[in-house]
N, C-alpha and C positions, 0 to 999 in steps of 0.2 A: 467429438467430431473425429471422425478417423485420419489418419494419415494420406494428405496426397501422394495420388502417385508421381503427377510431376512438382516440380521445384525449378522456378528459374534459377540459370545461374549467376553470381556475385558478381562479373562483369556485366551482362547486360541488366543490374538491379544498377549498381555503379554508374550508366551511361544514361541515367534516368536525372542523376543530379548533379553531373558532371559535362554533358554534353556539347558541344561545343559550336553544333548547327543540330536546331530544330524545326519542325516544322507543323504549325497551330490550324489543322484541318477542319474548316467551317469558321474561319478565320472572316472576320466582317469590319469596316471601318465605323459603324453605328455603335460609339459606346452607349448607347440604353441596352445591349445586348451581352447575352454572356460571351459573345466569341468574341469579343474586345478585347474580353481583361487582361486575355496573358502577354499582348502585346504592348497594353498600356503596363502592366506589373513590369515588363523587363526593362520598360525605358525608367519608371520609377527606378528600379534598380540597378541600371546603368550594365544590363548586361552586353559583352561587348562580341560575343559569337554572332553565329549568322542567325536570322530568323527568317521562315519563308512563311509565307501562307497557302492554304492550301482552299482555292474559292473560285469554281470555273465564272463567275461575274466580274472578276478584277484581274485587271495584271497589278497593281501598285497597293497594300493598303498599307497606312503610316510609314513610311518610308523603304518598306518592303517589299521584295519581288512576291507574287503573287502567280502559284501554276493551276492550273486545271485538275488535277490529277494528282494522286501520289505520285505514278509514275513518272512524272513530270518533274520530280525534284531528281536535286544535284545528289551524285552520291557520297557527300560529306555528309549529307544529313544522319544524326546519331539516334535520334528520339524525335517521336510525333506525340502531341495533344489533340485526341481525337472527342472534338466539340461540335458532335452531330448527333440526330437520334441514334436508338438502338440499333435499330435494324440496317443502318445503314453506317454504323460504328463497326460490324461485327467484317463488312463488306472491305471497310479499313482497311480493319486490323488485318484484313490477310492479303490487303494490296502491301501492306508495311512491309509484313515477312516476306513477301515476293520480292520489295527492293531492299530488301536487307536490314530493314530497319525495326529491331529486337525491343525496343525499350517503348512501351507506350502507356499514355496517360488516357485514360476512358471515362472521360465525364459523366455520360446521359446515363439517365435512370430507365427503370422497363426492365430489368430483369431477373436475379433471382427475389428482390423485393416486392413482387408484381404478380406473384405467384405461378402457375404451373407454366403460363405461358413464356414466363419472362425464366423460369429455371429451362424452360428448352434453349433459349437463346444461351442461358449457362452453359450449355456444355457445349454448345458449339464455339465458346468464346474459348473452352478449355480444351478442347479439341484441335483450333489454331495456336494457343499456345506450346502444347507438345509437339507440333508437327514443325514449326519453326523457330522453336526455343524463344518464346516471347516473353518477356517480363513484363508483366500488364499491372498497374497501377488502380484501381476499382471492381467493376464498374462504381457509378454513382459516389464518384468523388468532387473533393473540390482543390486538387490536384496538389500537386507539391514545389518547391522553390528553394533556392541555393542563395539564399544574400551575400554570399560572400564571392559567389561570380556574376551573381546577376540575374541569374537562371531563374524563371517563375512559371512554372504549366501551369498556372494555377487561375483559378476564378474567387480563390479567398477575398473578401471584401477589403481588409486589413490591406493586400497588396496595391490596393488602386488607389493609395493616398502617397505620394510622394516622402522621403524621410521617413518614415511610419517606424520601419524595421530598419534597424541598423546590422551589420554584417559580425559576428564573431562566435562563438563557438558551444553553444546550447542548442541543442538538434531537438525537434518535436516532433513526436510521433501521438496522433490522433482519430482516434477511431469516430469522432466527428465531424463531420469538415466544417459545419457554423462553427465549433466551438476556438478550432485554430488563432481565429480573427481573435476571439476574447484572450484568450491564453495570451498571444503578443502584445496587445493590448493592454495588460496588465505588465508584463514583463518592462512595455517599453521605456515607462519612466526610471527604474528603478538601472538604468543602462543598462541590461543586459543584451549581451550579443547574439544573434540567432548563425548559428550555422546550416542546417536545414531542416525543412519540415515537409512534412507526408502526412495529406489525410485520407483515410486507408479503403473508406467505401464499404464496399459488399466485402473484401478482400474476399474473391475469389478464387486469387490465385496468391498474389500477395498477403501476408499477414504481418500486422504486430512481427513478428517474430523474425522473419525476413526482412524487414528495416532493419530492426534491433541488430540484425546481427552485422549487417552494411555498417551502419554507426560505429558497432564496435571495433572496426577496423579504420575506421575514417580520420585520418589524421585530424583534420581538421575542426571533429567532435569532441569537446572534454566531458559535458555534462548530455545526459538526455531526460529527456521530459515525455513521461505517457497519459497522454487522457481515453482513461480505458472505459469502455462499456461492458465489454463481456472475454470470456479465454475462449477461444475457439479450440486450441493444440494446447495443452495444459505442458505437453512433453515438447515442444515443439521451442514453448517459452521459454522452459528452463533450460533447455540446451542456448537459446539466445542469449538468457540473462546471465549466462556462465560465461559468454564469450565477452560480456561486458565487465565483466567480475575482473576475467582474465587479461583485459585490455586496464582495466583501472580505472574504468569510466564509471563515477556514481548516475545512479538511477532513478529518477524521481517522477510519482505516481499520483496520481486523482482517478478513484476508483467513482463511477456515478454508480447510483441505485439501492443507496443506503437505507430508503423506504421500504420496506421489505413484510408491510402488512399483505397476510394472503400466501406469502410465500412460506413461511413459517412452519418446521415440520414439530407440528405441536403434541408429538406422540410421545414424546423426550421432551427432559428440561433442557438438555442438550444440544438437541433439534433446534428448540426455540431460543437458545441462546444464541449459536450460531448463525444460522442461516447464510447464504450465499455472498452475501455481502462482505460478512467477516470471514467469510472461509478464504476467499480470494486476496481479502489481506491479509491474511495468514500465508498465504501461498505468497503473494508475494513476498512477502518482510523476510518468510522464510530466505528467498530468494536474494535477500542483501537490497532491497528496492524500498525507499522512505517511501511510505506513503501519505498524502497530504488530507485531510479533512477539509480542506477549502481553498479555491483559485486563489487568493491571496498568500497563502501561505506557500502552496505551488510554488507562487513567482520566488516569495522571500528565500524558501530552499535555491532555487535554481542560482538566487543571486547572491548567496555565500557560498554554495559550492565554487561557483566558476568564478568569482572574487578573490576567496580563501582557499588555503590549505585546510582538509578536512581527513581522514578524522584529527582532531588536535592531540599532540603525543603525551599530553596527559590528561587526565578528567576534568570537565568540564567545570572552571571558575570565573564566572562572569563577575563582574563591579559596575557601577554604574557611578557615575562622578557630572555632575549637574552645576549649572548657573542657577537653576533653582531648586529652591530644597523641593517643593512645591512638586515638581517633576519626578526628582528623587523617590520620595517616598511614596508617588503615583505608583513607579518603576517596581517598585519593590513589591506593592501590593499585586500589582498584574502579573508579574513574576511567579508572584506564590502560586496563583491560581494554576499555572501553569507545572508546580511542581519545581520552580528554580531557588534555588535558595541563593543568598546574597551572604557570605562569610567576612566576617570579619577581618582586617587586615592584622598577621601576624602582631607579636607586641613591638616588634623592633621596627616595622613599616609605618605602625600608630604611630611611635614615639617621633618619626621624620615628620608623618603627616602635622602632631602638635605642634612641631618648632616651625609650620609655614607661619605667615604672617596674616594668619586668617582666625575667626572665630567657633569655625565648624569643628565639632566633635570629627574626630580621627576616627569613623566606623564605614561600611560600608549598606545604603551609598552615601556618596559622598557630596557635600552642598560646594561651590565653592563661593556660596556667598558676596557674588558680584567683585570678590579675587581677582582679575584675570590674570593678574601677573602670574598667580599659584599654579595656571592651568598647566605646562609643561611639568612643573616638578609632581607635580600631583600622580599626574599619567605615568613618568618612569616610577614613582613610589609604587603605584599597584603593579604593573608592569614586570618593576622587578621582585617584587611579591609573590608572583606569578601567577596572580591575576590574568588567564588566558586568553580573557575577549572583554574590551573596555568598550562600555556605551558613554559615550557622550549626550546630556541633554543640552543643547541648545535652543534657547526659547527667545521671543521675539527682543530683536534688538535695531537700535539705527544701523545704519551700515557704516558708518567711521568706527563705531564698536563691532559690529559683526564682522566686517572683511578681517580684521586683524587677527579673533576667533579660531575663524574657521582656516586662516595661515597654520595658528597654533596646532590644528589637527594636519595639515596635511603635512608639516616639518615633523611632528611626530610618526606618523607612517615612514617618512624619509627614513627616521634616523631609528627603526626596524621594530618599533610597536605592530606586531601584527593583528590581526582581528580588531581593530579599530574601526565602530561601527558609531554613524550619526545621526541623534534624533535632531528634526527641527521641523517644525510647519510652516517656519518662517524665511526659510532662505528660496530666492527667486529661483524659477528654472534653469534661466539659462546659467547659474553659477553653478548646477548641479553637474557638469560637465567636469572642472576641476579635479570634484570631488572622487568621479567616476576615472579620469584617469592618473590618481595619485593612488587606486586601489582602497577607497573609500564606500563602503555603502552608507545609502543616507534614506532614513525612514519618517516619515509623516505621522505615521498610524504605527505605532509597538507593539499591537499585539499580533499580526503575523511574524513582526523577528521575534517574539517570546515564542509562540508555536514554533516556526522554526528552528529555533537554539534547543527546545525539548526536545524536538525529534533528533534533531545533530547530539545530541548529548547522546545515545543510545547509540548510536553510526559506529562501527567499527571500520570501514572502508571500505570500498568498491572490492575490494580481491579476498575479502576475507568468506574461506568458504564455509556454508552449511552445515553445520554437524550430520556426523554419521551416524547410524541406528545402534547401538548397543545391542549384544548379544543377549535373548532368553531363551531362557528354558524351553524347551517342545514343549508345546501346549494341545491338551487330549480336547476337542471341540465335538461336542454333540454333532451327530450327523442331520441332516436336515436343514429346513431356514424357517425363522420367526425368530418370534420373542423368546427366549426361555425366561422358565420361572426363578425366582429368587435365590431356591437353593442352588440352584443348574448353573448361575451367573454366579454366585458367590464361590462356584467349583472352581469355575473357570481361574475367575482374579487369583483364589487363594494358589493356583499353581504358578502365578509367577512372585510370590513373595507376598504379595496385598495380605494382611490381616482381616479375617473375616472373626466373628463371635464362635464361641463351641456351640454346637448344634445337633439337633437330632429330629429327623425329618418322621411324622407319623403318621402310620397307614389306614390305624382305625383304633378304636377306642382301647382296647389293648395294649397297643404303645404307649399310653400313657406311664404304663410302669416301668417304661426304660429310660426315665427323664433322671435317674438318680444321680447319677456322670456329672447333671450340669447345675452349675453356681444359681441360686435365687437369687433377686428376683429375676423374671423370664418372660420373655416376649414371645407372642404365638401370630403367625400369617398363614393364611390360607394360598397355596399353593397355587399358580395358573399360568399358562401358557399365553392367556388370550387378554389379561386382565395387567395393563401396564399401573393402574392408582389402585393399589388395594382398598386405601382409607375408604375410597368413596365408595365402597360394596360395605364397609362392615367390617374386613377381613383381618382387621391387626387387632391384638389386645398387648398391653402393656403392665407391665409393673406385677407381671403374678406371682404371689407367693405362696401360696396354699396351694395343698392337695383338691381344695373344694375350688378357689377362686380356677385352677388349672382345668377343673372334669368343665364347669359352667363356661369360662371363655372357650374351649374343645366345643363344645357343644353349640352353643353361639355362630362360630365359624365355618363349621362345617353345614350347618345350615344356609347360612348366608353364601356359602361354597354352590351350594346346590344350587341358589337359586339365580347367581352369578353366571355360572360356569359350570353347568350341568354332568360336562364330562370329565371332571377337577375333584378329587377327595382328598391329597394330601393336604398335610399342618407342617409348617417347619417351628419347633421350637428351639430358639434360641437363648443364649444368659445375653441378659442388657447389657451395653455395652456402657459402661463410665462417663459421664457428663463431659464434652467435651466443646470448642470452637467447632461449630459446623461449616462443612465448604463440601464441592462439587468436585470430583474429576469426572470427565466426560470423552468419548469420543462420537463421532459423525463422518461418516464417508460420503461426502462432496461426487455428486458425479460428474464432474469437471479436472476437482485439484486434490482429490482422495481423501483420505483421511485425514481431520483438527480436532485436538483436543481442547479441550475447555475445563479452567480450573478457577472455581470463585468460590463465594461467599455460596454456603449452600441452605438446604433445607427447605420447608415448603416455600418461604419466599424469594425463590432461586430468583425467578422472574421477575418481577418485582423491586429486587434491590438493584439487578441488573450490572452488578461488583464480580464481572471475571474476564478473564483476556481468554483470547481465540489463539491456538499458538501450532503451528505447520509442524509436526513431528517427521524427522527425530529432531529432538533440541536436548541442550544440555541441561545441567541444573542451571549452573552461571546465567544462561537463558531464561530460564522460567523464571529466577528468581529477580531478575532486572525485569521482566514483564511485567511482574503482579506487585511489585515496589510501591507503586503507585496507587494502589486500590485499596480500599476498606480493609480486607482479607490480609492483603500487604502489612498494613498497619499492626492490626492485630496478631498477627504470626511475629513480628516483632517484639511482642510485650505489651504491650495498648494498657497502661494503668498496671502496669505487674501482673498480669496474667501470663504465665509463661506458657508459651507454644509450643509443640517441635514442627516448628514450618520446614523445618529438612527435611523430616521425615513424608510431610507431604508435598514436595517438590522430588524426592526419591522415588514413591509412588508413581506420581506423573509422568515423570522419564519415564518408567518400566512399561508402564500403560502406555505412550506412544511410540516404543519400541514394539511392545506386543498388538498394536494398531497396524503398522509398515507389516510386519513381519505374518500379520494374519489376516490376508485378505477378505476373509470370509465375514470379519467382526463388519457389520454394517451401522451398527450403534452400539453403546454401554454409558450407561450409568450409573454412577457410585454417590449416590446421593442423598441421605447427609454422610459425609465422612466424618466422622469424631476424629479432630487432634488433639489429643494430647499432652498432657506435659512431657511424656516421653511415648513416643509411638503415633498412632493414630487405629482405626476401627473402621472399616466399612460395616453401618449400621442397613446401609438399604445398597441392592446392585440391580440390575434389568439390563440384559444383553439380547440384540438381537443380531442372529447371523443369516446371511445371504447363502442361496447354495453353488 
């Protein structure tokens, strides 16, 4: 999407959730109707500015002055919620900018979603906005709200229940307006506090990005939350999310549309590995933004960051220490799956833990065996261990034993145990409040705080910026766009460092006798531009070592050449390349968020094993190599059974290949697929690049 040419400005984006007199145009006293809610949302929310209505049938509705007319209102009013149709929304909006009034909320739907008719009402809506400096909120929203003054233009369901949302400082930005309602909805047990929320419509004027950058300024914001559908400004973003970097504020993301049969550019393994989905979390992540796999885990992020201090100033060592073993070692197994491990407490932490007066093994986790007295010393023992983040299990108890318990945790927080986090399914609601303000989170279900602690384990912090592209070599690029052939991509990589095989490309049966240069046994492919799977034509032979076995595969393939790719003669012969771990590096240029490379488990079952991470170039090594930690490949480049790898060598690779991706706009795709690692080095055995022109 190109760049607009107008941009509201930050003050009238500002006066949108700051306002102090509003005015709810098609404002009605019939709540079975939408134009109730925001009047019913402000009194739930105890907002204390002025509210008018705007309704030639009433002078009075809910205890409000009611005018005829925009024109009709006082001029304190800051912002209007305009909760009428289109066509008489657009008629508004430009009564608003005649009384001065810049900030507006645009409900009704009809127009660029509604197709050609409803995109002409678009540019007249954009049209009033540059001629009066409007900051327009939708169309086809479901408006946005301030809990923490009270403020609600909104029709979100979630606001029309009293209590619902509580006021503090986790801002949402939502490019769905149903989904809003759920997002709080989950959030609102767990305490967390909202400070405000935007859901974003058509943004036709306003974007994603234009919040984001409101927030980042917003005192009143620590944490923000995005439920993203799609990037409209890829550039637009990043410049936002740098202002949120640069502000301190962590960022936290639920990307929908993970289902991505259909979309799939199956011409690459690469293609098909990534697809839009992953690219966008690559762009984000790149961007310093968690991103979440599921609403529940959403919330659990939202509710450590604005809880806790994050990133933790050292690496992540969680403990778990239980009333029952039972839980314990539940803990552990859910853990793993997630990739956490559970360390041992040093030998001198053991030896404290022995001398309690308990019969639990000193490991971690920890039982305490219906102990309770043990439970303070237990906690400073990991604690001062440095044990970083302590789960407590809590499991059902009377409440002449539980109140005493859960004292036990919160005089622990008192006396500076940070990251103090509490399982229980048994403790009542309304003592959930305590808990919430002693700086406690308290979880039911563990495995959204197990997802969340993996993603925070990786967090470096809101300000920490993006790496830079490293410098390469000038790269000589065939002129033209498509695929090139095998030799032509193996040219390219070999000039920034990549190891290709020695080779010798042959033009007709006569070159055969130039093969003497290269090591037996020897590989032969038939040559094409057009032709991305050779195997499936015929065109590869393998393992040749003979004069005789070379003239019969020559022959083989040059037939199979013909009948392929008629306008196709050459052979590249190449020496086999040494038996090595097969994996993938890849790139794919996004026409949204540019170019992501992809690095996994390779070879024909790229697809299938489904073992590679999606990664926003440029990144570092340190980078790629905390990505792929986790995966099959991960494993194996480690040593997997004494196999030794050089995973450096293919995470050096990588980087060079997503510096040579930024740096070359024209690469539209490459694959390097299988990559042989070796014990020392590695080999691109197969390449296919295609460049744009």
């Amino acid at each position: 999407m190109a760049e607009r040419r107008y941009r509201a400005d930050m003050e009238a984006i500002g006066k949108l959730f700051t306002a102090k007199a509003v005015a709810i145009v098609g404002a009605t006293p019939d709540l079975t109707k939408l134009g109730s809610s925001a009047i019913v949302a402000m009194h739930n929310l105890g907002y204390t500015g002025e509210i008018y209505a705007v309704n030639p049938r009433y002078t009075e509705i809910m205890g409000h002055p009611c005018v005829p007319t925009i024109a009709d209102l006082p001029d304190t009013v800051e912002a209007a919620m305009l909760n009428i149709p289109a066509e008489a929304a657009i008629v508004a909006a430009e009564e608003c900018g005649k009384k001065g009034i810049r900030s507006i909320v645009m409900v009704p739907q009809g127009f660029g979603e509604a197709g050609e008719a409803g995109k002409l009402l678009d540019r007249k809506v954009a049209a009033l906005a540059e001629q009066y400096g409007l900051a327009i909120v939708g169309p086809n929203t479901n408006g946005l709200a301030n809990p923490r003054s009270g403020l609600a233009m909104a029709i979100a369901p979630i606001y029309q229940f009293p209590k619902s949302v509580r006021p503090g400082s986790v801002s949402v930005v939502s490019q769905s307006g149903g989904m809003v309602s759920t997002l709080l909805r989950k959030m609102a047990p767990r305490g967390i506090g909202i400070s405000k929320t935007v859901t974003c419509g058509n943004e036709l004027l306003l974007t994603v990005a234009d919040y984001l950058s409101f927030m980042a300024e917003d005192p009143e914001t620590k944490v923000i939350v995005i439920f993203l559908e799609t990037i409209r400004n890829a550039q637009a973003l990043r410049e936002a999310l740098a202002k949120c970097r640069a502000a301190g504020k962590p960022v936290v993301a639920i990307k929908v549309g993970k289902s991505e049969s259909g979309q799939k550019a199956a011409f690459t393994h690469t293609g098909a590995i990534a697809g839009s989905y992953r690219n966008t979390v690559a762009f984000l992540e790149r961007e310093g933004v968690i991103v979440a796999e599921d609403i529940e885990t959403l919330a659990a992020l939202a509710d450590l960051l604005e809880r806790y201090e994050w990133p933790l100033k050292f690496p992540l060592k969680p403990c778990v220490i239980s009333i029952s073993g039972g839980f314990a070692a539940m803990a552990a197994d859910e853990m793993a799956v997630f990739g956490l491990d559970l360390p041992d407490p040093s030998p001198e932490a053991a030896a404290k833990l022995a001398a309690l007066p308990n019969q639990s093994h000193p490991v971690n986790p920890y039982d305490i065996a219906a102990r309770n007295a043990v439970i303070p010393d237990a906690i400073d023992i990991f604690h001062g261990d440095g044990f970083n983040v302590i789960v407590f299990g809590l499991v059902l108890l009377k409440e002449d034993i539980r109140k005493p318990v859960q004292q036990l945790m919160i005089d622990a927080r008192r006396r500076g145990v940070d990251h103090l986090i509490l399982h229980s399914p048994a403790i009542p609601a309304e003592e959930y409040e305590q808990f919430f303000e002693n700086g406690i989170s308290v979880y039911d279900d563990t495995r959204p705080l197990w997802a969340a602690l993996a993603k925070l384990r990786a967090y470096h912090g809101p300000s920490c910026e993006p790496a830079e592209p490293g410098s390469v070599a000038a790269v000589a690029l065939p002129a033209g766009s498509g695929l090139l052939n095998e030799a032509d991509s193996k040219a390219v990589i070999g000039q920034v460092g990549f190891p290709v095989p020695r080779s010798v490309v042959v033009r007709d049966e006569a070159g055969l006798s130039g093969l003497g240069a290269l090591a037996r046994p020897l590989a032969m492919k038939g040559l094409s531009d057009t032709i991305a799977h050779k195997t499936e034509h015929g065109l590869v032979a393998l393992n040749l070592r003979t004069d005789d076995e070379i003239a019969a595969a020559y022959g083989r393939i040059r037939a199979a050449l013909a009948k392929a790719d008629a306008g196709a003669s050459d052979v590249l012969v190449e020496e086999m390349a040494p038996g090595g771990l097969e994996a993938i590096i890849g790139v794919t240029r996004d026409p949204v968020v540019g170019p992501v490379v992809v690095v996994g488990a390779g070879g024909i079952l790229v697809e299938l094993l489904d073992d590679a991470v999606v990664i926003k170039p440029p990144f570092t090594a340190a980078e790629l190599e905390s990505a792929i930690a986790g995966t099959k490949l991960g494993k194996l480049l480690s040593g997997y059974r004494g196999r030794a790898c050089d995973g450096a060598a293919l995470i050096a690779a990588a980087v060079r290949i997503g510096d040579l991706a930024v740096a070359e706009p024209r690469i539209e795709s490459l694959d390097i697929n299988p990559v042989f690692v070796l014990e020392k080095g590695l080999v691109a055995v197969d390449a296919k690049l295609t460049l744009s022109d």
